[in-house]
C-alpha positions as CSV (number, residue, x, y, z in Angstrom):
1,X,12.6,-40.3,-73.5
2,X,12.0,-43.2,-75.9
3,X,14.8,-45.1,-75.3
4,X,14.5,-44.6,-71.7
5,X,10.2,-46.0,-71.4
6,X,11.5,-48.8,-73.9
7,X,13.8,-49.8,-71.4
8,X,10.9,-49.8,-68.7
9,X,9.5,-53.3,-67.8
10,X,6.0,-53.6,-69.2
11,X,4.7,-53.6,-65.0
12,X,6.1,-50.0,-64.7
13,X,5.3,-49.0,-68.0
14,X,1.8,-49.6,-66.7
15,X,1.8,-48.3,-63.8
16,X,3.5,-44.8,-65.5
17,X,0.4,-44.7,-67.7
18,X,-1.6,-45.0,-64.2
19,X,-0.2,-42.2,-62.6
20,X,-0.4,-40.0,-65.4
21,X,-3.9,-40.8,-66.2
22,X,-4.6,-40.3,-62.3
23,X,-3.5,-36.8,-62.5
24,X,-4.8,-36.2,-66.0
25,X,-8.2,-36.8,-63.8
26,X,-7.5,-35.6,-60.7
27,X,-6.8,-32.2,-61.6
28,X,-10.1,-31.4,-63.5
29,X,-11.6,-32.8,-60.5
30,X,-10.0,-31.0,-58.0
31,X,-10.7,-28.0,-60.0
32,X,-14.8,-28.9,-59.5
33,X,-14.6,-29.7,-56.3
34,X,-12.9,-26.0,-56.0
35,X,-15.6,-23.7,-57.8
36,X,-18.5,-26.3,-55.9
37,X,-17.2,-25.0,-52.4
38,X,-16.6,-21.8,-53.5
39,X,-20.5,-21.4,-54.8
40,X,-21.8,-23.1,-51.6
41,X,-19.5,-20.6,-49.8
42,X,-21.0,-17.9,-51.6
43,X,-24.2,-19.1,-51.0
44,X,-23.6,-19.4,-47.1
45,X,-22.5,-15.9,-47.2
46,X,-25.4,-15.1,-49.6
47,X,-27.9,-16.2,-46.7
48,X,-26.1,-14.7,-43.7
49,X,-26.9,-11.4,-45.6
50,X,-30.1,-11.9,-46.1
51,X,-31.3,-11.5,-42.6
52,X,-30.0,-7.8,-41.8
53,X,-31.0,-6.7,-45.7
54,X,-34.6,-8.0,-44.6
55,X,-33.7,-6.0,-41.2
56,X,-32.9,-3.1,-42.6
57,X,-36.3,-3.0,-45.4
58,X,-38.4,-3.1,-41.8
59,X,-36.3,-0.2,-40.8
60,X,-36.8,1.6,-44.4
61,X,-41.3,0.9,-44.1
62,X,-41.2,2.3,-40.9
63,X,-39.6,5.6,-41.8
64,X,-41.5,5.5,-44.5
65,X,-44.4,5.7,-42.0
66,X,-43.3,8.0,-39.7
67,X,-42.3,10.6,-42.8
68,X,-46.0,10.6,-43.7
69,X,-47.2,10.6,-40.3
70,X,-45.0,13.7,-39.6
71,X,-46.5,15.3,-42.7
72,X,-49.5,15.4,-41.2
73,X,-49.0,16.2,-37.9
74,X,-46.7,19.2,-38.9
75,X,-49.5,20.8,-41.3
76,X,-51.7,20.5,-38.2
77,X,-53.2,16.8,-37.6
78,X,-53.6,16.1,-34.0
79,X,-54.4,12.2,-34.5
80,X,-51.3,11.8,-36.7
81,X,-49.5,13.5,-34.2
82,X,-50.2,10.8,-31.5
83,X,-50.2,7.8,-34.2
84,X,-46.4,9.1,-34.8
85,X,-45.3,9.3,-30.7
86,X,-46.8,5.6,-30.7
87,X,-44.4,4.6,-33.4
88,X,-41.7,6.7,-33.3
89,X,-40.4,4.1,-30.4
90,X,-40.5,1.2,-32.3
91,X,-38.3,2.5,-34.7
92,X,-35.8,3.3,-32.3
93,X,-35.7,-0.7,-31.8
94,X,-35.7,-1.4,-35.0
95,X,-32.3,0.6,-35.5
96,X,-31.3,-2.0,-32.3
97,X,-32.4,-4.9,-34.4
98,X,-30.9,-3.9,-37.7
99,X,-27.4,-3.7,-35.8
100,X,-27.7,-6.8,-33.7
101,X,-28.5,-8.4,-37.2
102,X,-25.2,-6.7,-39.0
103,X,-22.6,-8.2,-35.9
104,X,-24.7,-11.7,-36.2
105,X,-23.8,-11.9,-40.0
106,X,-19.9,-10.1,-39.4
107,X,-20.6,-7.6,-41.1
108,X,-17.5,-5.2,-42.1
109,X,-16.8,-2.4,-39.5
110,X,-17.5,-0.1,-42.6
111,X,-21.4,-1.2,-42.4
112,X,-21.5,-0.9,-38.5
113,X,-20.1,2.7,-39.3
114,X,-22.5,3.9,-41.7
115,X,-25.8,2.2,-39.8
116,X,-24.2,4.2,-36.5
117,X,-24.3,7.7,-38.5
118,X,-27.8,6.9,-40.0
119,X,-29.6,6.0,-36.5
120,X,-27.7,9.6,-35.4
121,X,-29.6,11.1,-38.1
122,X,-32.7,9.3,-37.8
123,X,-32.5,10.3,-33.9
124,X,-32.0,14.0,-34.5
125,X,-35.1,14.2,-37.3
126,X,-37.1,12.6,-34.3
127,X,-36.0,14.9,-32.2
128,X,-36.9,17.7,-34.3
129,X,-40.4,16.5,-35.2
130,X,-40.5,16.2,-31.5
131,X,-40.3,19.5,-30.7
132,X,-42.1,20.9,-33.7
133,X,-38.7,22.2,-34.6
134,X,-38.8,21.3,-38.2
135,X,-41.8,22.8,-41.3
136,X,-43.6,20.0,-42.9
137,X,-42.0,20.4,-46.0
138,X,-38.4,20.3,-44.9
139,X,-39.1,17.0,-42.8
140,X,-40.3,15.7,-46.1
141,X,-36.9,16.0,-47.6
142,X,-35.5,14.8,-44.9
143,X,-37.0,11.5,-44.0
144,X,-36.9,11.4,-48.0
145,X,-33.2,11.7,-48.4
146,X,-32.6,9.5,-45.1
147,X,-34.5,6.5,-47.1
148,X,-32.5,7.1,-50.0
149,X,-29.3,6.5,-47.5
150,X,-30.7,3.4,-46.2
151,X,-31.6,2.1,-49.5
152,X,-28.6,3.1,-50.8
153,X,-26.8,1.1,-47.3
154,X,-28.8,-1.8,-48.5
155,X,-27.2,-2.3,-51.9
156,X,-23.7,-2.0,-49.8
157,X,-24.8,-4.9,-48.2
158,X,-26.0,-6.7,-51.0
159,X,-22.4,-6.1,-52.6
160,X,-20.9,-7.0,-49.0
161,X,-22.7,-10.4,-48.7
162,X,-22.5,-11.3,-52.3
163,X,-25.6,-11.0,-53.1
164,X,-26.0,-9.1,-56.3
165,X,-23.2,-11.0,-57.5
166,X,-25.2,-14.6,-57.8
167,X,-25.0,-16.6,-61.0
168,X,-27.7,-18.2,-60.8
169,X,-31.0,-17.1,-63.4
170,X,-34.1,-17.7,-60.7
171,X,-31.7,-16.6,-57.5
172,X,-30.5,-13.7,-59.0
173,X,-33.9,-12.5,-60.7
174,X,-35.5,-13.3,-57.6
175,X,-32.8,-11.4,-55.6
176,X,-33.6,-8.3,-57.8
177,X,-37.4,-8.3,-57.5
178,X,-37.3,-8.8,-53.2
179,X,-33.6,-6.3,-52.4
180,X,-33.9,-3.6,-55.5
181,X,-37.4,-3.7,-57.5
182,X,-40.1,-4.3,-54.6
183,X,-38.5,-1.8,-52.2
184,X,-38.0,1.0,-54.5
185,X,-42.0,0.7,-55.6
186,X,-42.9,0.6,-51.9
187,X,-40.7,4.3,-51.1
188,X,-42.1,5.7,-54.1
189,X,-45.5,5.2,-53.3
190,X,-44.7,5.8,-49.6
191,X,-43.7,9.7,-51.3
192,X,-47.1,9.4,-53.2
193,X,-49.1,8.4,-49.6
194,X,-47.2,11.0,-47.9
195,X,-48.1,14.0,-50.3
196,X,-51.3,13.1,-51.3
197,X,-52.2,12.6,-47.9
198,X,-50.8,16.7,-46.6
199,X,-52.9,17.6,-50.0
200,X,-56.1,16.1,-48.6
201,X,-55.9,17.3,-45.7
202,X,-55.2,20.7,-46.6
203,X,-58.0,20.9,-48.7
204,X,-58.8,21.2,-52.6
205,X,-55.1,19.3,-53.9
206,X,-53.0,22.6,-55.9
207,X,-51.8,22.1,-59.4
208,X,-48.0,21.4,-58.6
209,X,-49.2,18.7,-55.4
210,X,-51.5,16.9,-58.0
211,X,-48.2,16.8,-60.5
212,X,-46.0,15.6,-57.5
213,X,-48.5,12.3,-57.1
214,X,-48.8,11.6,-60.2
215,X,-45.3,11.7,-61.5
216,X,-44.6,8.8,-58.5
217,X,-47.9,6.9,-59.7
218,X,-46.5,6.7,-63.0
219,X,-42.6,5.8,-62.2
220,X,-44.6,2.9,-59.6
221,X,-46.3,1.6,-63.0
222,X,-43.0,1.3,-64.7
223,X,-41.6,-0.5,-61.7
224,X,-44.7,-2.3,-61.8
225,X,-43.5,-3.7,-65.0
226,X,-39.8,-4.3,-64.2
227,X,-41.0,-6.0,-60.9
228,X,-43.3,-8.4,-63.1
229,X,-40.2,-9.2,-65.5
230,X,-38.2,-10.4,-62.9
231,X,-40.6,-12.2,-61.1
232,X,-41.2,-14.0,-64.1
233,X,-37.6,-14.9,-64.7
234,X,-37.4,-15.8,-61.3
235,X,-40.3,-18.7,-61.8
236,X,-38.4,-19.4,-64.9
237,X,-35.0,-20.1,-63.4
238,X,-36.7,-21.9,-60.4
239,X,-39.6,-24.2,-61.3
240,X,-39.8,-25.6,-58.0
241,X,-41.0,-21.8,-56.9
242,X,-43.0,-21.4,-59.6
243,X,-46.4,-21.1,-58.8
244,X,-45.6,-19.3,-55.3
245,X,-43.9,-17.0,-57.6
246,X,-46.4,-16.3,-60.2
247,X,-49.7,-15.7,-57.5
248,X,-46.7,-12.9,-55.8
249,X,-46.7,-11.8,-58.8
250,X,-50.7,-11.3,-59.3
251,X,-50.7,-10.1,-55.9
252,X,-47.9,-7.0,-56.0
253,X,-49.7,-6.1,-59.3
254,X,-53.0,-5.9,-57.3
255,X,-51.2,-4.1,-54.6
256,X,-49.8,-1.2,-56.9
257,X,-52.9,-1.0,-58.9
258,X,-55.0,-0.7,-55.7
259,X,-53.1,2.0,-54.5
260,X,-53.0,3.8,-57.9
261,X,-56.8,3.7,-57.9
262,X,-57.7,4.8,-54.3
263,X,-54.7,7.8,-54.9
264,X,-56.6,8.9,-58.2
265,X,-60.3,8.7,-57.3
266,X,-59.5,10.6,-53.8
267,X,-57.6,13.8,-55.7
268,X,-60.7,13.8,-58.5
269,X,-63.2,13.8,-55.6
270,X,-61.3,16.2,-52.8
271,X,-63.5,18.9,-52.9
272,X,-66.7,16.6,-51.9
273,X,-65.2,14.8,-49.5
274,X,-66.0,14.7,-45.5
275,X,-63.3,15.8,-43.2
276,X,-63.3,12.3,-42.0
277,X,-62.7,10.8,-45.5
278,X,-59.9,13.2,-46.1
279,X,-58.3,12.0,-42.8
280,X,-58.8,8.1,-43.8
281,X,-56.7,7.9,-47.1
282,X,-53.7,7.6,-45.0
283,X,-54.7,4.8,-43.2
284,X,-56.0,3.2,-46.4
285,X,-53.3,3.8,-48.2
286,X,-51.1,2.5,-45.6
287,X,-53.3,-1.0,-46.1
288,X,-52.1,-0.7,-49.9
289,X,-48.5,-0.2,-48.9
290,X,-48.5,-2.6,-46.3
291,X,-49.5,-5.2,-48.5
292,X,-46.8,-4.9,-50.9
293,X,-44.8,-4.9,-47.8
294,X,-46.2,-8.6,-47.2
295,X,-44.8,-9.4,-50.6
296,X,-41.6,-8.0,-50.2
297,X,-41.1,-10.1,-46.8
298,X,-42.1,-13.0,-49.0
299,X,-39.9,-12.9,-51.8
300,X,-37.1,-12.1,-49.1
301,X,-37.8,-15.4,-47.4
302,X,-38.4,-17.3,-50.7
303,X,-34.9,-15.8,-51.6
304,X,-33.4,-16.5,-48.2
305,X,-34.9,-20.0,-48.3
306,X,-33.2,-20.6,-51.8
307,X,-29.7,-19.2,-50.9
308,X,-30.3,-21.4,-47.4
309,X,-30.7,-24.8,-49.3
310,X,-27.8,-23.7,-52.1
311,X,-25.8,-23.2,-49.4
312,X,-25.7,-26.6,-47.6
């Protein structure tokens, strides 16, 4: 090899030590350019996803509401009773909208498949609530274990679209807080509405009800805390977002300790309580729960926003 580049005129010898350097750079290069497309790939695919998770969160709150309005109007309330019949249809559409969502993004025939089987059972509990064909207590369980299938769905989708795989410190934390921490808050305290709502209107709260609502109040305070570390990493790993982050942040701790307040005062003071009063802690403790909901819908769109730009 030696002999044969000393025999090389000094032109080629040159342009020998040109190519090689050329493809000494080339290849690192082309190995960038590689993992850059595949992260803004990821990213595209990342916030495609995005839009039927949110979807399918709007389907999850409004279970959520007809489980507690059901509760009600099974042990006997006549005004839940009609506030269900005036939702129960928009649910239905919602169910529409979560699959038009899932064929806009391709979703796999897999996730088509499993939102087909949970609308059937969605539209048989109806049914049954319907028809007064169900005890409060068993429609419980089951709107219960049906939003544990839908939340359970959305992390499928979050796997599906990428999402829980993102590198990236204030996506990723971000990601967490809007698709696992926020929503899993929100149903627990939609159990704690739902029960302490029946107990209220039943009359003086039993021992074993008052245990039931305060076990969830406790597990939302612990959430309360996980959702605060990772909207702080979040801000962290995205300065830009920062200070929306951080007043989010003040606000879902407001929302949770609201809603642990107006639970607790209204089981200490059941037995002076007007019927009225007893009737309006579902409503105001839908106001609680619906504001958390506003900040779940915000750090789904901060997140979506994020994964939009990353994504080209």
């Amino acid at each position: 090899m030696k002999r044969l580049l000393g025999m090389l005129p000094l032109q080629r010898k040159f342009l020998l030590l040109g190519g090689l350097s050329l493809i000494l750079f080339a290849v690192p290069l082309l190995l960038y350019v590689k993992a850059s497309w595949e992260t803004a790939a990821q990213k595209r695919l990342e916030a495609a996803g995005a839009r039927p998770v949110a979807s399918l969160l709007q389907a999850v709150r409004l279970v959520q509401a007809h489980r507690g309005l059901s509760n009600l109007h099974l042990n006997g309330g006549r005004e839940a009773g009609e506030e269900r019949r005036r939702l129960a249809p928009g649910v239905d559409a919602q169910w529409r909208e979560l699959d038009t969502r899932l064929r806009e993004a391709a979703a796999p025939a897999s996730a088509l498949a499993t939102l087909d089987a949970l609308a059937q059972e969605w539209r048989a509990l109806r049914k049954q609530v319907d028809d007064a064909d169900i005890a409060a207590p068993a429609s419980f369980e089951r709107h219960t274990a049906l939003v544990a299938r839908l939340l359970l769905f959305k992390n499928t989708l979050l796997d599906d679209f990428k999402l829980s795989l993102d590198a990236d410190l204030g996506a990723s934390a971000l990601i967490a807080a809007a698709y696992q921490d926020l929503p899993v808050a929100a149903e627990t305290l939609g159990q704690v509405r739902a029960r302490a709502a029946a107990a209220l209107a039943a009359g003086e709260p039993g021992a074993a009800q008052r245990l039931a609502v305060d076990t969830g109040l406790a597990r939302a305070r612990d959430m309360g805390a996980n959702i605060a570390r990772n909207l702080e990493r979040a801000g962290t790993g995205a300065p830009a977002l920062a200070a929306q982050i951080d007043a989010a942040a003040g606000r879902v701790r407001q929302a949770l300790e609201g809603m642990d307040e107006l639970t607790r005062s209204s089981l200490a003071r059941a037995a002076s309580l007007a019927d009225d009063e007893r009737r309006g802690y579902f409503g105001k403790a839908t106001a609680q729960l619906e504001a958390l909901y506003r900040e779940i819908d915000g750090a789904t769109a901060l997140a979506t926003g994020t994964l939009g730009r990353a994504g080209g």
